[in-house]
Wavefront OBJ file of the C-alpha trace (Angstrom):
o trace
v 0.000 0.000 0.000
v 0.694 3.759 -0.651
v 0.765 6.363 1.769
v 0.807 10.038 0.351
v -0.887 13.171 -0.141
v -3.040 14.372 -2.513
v -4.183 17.738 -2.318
v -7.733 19.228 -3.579
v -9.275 22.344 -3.372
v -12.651 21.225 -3.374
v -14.639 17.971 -2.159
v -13.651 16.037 0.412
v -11.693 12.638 0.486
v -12.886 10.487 3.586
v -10.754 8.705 5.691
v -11.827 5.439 6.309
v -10.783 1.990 7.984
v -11.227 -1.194 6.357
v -9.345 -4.240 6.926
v -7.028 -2.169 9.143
v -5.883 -0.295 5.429
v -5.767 3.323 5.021
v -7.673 3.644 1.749
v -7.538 7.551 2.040
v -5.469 10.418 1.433
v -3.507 7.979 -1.359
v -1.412 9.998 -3.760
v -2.421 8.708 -7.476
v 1.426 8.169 -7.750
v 3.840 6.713 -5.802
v 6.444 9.830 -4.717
v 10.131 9.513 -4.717
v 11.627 9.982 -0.897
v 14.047 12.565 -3.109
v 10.961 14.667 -3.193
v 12.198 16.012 -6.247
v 9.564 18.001 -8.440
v 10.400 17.573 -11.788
v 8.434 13.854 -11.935
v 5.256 15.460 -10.587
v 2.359 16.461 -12.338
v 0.069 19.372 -11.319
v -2.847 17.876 -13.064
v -2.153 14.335 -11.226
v -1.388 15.677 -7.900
v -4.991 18.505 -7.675
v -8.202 17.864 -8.412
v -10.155 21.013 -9.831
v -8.198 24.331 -9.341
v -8.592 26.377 -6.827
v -11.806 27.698 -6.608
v -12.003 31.413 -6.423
v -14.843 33.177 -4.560
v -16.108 36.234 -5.967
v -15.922 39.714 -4.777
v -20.061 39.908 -3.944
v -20.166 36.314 -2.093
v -17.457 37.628 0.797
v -19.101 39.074 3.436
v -17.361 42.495 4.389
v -18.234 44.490 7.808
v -16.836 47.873 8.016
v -15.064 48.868 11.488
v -14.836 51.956 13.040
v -12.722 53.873 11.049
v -14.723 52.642 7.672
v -12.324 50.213 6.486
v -13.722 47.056 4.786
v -12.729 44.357 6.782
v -13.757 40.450 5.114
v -15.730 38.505 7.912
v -14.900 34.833 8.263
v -17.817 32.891 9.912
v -17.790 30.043 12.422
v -19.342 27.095 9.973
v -16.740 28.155 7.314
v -15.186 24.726 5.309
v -10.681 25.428 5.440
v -10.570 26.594 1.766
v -13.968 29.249 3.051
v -11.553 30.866 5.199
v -8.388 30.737 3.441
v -10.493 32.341 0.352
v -11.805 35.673 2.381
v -7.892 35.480 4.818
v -5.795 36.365 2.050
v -6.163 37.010 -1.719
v -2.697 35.200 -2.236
v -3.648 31.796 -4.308
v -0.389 30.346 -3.619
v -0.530 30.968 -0.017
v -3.959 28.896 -0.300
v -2.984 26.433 -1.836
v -0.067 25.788 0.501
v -2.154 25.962 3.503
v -4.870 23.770 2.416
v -2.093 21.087 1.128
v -0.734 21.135 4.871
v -4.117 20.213 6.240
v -4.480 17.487 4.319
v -0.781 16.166 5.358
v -2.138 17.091 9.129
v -5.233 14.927 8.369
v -3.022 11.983 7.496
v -0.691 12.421 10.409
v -3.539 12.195 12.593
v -4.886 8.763 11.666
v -0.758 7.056 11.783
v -0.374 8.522 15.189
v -3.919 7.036 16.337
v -3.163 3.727 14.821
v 0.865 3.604 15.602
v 2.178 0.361 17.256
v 4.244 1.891 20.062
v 7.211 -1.031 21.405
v 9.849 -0.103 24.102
v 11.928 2.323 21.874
v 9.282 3.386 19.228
v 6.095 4.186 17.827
v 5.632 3.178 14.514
v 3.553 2.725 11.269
v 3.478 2.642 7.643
v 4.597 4.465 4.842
v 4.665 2.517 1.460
v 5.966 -0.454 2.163
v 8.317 1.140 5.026
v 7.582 0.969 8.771
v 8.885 4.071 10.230
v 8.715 6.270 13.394
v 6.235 8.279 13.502
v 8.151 11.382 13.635
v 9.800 10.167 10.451
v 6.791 9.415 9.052
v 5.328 13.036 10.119
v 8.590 14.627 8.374
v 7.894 12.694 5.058
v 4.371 13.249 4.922
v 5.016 17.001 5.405
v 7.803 17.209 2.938
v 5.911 15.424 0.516
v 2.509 18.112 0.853
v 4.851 20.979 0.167
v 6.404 19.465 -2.425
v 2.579 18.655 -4.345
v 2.008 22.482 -3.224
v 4.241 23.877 -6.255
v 4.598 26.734 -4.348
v 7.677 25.934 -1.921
v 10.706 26.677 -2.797
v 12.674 25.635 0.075
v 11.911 24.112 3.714
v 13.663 22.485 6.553
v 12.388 20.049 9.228
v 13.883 20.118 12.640
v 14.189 16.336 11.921
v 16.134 17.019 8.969
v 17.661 20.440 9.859
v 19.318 21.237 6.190
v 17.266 23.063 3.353
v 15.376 20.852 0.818
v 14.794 22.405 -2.622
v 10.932 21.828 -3.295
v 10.851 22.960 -6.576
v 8.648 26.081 -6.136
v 9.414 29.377 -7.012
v 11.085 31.927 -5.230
v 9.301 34.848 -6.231
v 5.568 34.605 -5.366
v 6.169 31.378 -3.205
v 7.827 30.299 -0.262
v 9.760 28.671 1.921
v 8.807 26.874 5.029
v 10.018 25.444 8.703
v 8.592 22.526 10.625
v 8.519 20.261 13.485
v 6.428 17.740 12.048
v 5.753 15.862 15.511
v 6.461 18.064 18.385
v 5.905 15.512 21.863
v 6.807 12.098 19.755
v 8.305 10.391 22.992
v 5.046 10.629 24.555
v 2.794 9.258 21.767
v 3.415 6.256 23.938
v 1.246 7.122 26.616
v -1.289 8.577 24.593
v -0.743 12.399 25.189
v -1.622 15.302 22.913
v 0.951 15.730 20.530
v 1.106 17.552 17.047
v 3.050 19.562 14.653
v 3.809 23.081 14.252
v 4.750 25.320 10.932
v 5.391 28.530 9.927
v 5.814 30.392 6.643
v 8.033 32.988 5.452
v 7.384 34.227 2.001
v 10.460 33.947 -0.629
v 13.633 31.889 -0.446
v 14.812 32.495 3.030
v 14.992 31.197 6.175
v 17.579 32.643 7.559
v 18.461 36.768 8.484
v 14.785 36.350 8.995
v 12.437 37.467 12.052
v 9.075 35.419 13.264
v 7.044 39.106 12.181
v 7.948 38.008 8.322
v 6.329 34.995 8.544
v 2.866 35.373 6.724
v 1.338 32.426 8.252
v 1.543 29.942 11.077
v -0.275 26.870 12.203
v -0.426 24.029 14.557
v -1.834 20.468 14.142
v -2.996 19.212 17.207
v -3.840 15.267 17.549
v -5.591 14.284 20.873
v -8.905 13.602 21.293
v -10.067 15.863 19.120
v -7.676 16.742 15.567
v -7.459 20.523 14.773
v -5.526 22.937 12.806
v -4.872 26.155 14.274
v -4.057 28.812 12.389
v -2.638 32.783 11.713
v -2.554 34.981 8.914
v -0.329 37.789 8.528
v -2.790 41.011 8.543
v -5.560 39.408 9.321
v -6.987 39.373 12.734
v -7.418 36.189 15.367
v -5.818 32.916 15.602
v -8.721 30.547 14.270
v -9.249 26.906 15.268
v -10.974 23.600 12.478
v -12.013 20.860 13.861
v -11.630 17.755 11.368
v -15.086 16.563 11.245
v -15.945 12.839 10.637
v -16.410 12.753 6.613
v -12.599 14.545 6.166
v -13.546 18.020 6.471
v -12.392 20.831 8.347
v -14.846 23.451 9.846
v -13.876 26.455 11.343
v -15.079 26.427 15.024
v -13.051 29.255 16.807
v -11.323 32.559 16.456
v -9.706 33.512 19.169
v -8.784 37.328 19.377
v -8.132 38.246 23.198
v -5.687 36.312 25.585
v -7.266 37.347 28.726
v -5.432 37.624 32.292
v -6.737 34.158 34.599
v -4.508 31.775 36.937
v -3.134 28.931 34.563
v 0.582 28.002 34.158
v 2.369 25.921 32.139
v 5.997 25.357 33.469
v 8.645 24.188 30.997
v 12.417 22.825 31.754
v 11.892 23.114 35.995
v 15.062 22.021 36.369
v 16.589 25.754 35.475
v 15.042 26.501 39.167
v 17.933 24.932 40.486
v 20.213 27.242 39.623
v 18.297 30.211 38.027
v 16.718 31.917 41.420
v 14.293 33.901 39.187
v 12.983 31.419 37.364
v 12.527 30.098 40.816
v 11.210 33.120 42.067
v 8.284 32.718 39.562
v 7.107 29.726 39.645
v 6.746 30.102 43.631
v 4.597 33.106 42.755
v 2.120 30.790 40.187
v 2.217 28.391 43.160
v 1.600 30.810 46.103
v -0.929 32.835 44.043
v -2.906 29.302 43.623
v -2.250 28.883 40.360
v -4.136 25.478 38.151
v -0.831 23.865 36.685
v -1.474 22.386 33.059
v 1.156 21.433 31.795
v 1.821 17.643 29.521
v 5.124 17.857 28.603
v 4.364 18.940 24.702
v 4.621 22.245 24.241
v 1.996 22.035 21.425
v -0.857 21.629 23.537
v 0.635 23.397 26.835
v 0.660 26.626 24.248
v -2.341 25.809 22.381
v -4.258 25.615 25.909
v -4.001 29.414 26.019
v -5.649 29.977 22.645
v -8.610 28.026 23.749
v -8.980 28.948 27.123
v -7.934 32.507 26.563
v -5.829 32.748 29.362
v -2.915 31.347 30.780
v 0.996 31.110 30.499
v 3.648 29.271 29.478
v 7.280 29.595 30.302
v 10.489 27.612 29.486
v 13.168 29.612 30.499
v 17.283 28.697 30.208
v 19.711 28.501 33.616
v 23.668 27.711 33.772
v 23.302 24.392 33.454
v 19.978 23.868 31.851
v 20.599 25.662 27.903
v 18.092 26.405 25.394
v 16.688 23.554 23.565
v 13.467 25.332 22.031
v 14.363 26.384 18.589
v 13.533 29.876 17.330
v 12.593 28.614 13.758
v 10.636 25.613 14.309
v 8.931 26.243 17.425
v 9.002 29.470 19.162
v 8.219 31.684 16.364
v 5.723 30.097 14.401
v 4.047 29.863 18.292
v 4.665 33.197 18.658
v 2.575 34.549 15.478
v -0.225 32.062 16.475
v -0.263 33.703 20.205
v 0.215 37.386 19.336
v -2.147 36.937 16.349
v -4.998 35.698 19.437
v -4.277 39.286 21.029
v -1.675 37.544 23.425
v 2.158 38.924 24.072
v 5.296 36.360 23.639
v 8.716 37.163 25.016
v 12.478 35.768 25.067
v 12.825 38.221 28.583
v 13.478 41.126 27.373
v 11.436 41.606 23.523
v 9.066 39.355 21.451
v 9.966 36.627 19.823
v 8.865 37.420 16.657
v 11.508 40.400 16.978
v 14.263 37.615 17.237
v 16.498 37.865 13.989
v 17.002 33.855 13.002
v 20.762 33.627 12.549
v 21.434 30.316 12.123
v 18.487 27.206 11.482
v 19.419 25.948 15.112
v 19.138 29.165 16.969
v 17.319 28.656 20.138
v 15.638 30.396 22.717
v 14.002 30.508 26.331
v 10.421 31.749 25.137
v 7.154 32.528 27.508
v 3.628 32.937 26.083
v 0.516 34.373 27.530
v -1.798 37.695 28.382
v -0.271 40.957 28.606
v 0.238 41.184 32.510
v 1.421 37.429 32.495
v 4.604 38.580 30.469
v 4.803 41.695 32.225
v 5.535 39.275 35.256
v 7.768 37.069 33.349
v 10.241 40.237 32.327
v 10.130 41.890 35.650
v 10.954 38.880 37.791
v 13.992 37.533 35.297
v 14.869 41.070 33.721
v 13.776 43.792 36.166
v 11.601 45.622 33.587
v 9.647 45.098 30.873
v 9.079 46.665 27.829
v 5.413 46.626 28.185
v 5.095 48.679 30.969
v 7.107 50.944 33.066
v 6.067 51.893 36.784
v 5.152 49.443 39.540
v 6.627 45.632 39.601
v 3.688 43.191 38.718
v 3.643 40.073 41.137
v 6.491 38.121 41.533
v 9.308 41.044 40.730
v 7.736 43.032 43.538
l 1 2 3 4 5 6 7 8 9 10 11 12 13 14 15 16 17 18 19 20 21 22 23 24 25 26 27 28 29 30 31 32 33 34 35 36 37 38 39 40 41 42 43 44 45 46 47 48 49 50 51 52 53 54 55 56 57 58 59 60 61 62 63 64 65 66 67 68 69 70 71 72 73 74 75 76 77 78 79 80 81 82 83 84 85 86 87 88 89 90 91 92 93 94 95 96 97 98 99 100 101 102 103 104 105 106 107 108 109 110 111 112 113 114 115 116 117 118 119 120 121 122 123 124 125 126 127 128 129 130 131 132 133 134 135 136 137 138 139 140 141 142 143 144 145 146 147 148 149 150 151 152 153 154 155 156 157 158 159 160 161 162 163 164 165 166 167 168 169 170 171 172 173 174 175 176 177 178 179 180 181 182 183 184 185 186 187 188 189 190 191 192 193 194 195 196 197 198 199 200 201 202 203 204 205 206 207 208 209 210 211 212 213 214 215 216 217 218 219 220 221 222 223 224 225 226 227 228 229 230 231 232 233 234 235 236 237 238 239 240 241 242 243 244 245 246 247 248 249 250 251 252 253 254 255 256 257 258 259 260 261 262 263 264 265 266 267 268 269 270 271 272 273 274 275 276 277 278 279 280 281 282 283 284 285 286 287 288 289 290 291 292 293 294 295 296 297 298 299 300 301 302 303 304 305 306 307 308 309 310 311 312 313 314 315 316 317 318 319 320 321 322 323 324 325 326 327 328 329 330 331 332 333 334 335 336 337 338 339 340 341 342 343 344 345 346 347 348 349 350 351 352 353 354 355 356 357 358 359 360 361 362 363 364 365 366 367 368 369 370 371 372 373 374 375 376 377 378 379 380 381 382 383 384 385 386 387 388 389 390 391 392
């Protein structure tokens, strides 16, 4: 059996189980692991093209300053969205090819066999990890996109020529399974993107990115995602026939007692990162935190409240990486009307040196990084005056 992607603009293709095989989501051609693009076909690869909706059937509400402003609608199918988000085809296009790679990522987590060292399933005729198996997938979506030019995978930390243009496409970062060592025990886990537009990845900054996006499998599988210029982080749910519906935009990260503590261990010998987390703890705090920083950050958007920290200490270094992780994060938080920070600016202000840079990163409501700069820093750039909490 195949395992690939095949992405459409229109009409759904169901996932279903029969005979424990995977009979959707099968590319009509069996892809090369060199993902190289010159033996694809567009025609083989899309169904119809995309679909473009015209100016009278977008709704438009005008704010207060009489600008036209499109209004997406809870109810709204992925390619709905997209359509009234951005007028960029490409940008679409690439998007709605991700979901489809999220969709099939879902169902080889769900049905992984995990042993003692691994968690595996199929691809072709290959039993891989499922991290692997994420990273293929993924690689393979962008690829049938035509509009990549380059990405990199924090599995496979190198850039991979897609094929795409460089002007008018883009170039992309991943994590394609961010938590694999605990698909084991059945936690949330799920993959995170973001995209920067052009050939670049590098001498870059998170605020260039025109979109970002999580896929989240746990009980429920969503895709979570931000638009450059366009307001709100907004949540699909993948329904049971294949689909996904848009069921929440999130637009305010509101101030509420919820914590999500990342690499304790820096306590030991970093006395305000100590300092901080006795605060959350004496204030009566609700810890949530699993361990995957996917749904520990995600929790925020939904609940609209909350932060998450992982901060650095002498002996406890960086492991978060500014490409794959914190900034593509950070444009899905700030984009909810939430605040990210390294300690002393936003992490979308970061310039990406290098494709390993990495970073101690917090996420949350305006007051909640306030704290966070204060206690480690002694200021913050937010605000200027009295110490919030913990740094008073």
């Amino acid at each position: 059996m195949v395992t690939g992607i095949t992405c459409y603009s229109r009409g759904v293709v169901t996932p279903t189980v029969s005979s424990q095989r995977y009979t959707a989501l099968v590319s009509p051609t069996s892809v090369s692991s060199s993902f190289s693009s010159r033996s694809l076909k567009a025609s083989s690869l899309f169904g119809e093209s995309l679909r473009v909706v015209p100016r009278s059937a977008v709704k438009v509400s005008k704010t207060k300053n009489s600008s036209l402003v499109t209004k997406c609608e809870l109810g709204d199918s992925l390619e709905e969205f997209l359509t009234k988000a951005t007028p960029d085809k490409a940008l679409i296009r690439l998007m709605m090819c991700m979901g489809e790679a999220l969709r099939t990522i879902a169902f080889k987590v769900r049905t992984a066999s995990c042993g003692g060292t691994a968690c595996v399933n199929s691809f072709g005729d290959e039993q891989l990890a499922v991290d692997m198996l994420a990273d293929k997938l993924l690689f393979e979506a962008l690829t049938y996109s035509h509009f990549c030019k380059y990405a990199c995978s924090e599995e496979v930390p190198e850039l991979q020529d897609m094929g795409g243009p460089a002007e008018g496409g883009f170039s992309v970062a991943f994590d394609p399974l961010d938590g694999s060592s605990i698909v084991d025990t059945n936690f949330t886990v799920g993959t995170i993107f973001g995209v920067w537009p052009g050939d670049k990845l590098t001498g870059v900054t998170g605020r260039d990115q025109v979109a970002a996006a999580m896929g989240i499998y746990g009980p429920r599988t969503t895709y979570v995602i931000a638009i450059k210029d366009f307001p709100g982080t907004h949540e699909f749910l993948l329904l049971d026939e294949g689909k996904w519906q848009h069921v929440k935009e999130t637009t305010e990260i509101g101030e509420g007692k919820m914590f999500s503590p990342g690499n304790l261990r820096a306590t030991f010998d970093n006395p305000d990162y100590d300092k901080l987390i006795n605060y959350y703890v004496k204030q009566k705090y609700t810890l949530r935190y699993t361990g995957g920083m996917v749904p520990d950050v995600n929790q925020i958007i939904v609940k609209e409240k909350g932060v998450f920290t992982n901060v650095t200490s002498p002996s406890s270094k960086a492991k978060l990486r500014l490409l794959f992780e914190v900034s593509p994060l950070g444009l899905l938080i700030e984009n909810a009307g939430g605040y990210s920070s390294d300690g002393k600016i936003s992490v979308l202000d970061k310039v990406i040196n290098n494709l390993d840079d990495r970073t101690q990163v917090a996420y949350g409501s305006k007051n909640e990084i306030i704290r966070f700069e204060e206690t480690l820093y002694g200021s913050s750039r937010l605000k200027g005056g009295v110490p919030v909490g913990a740094a008073a």
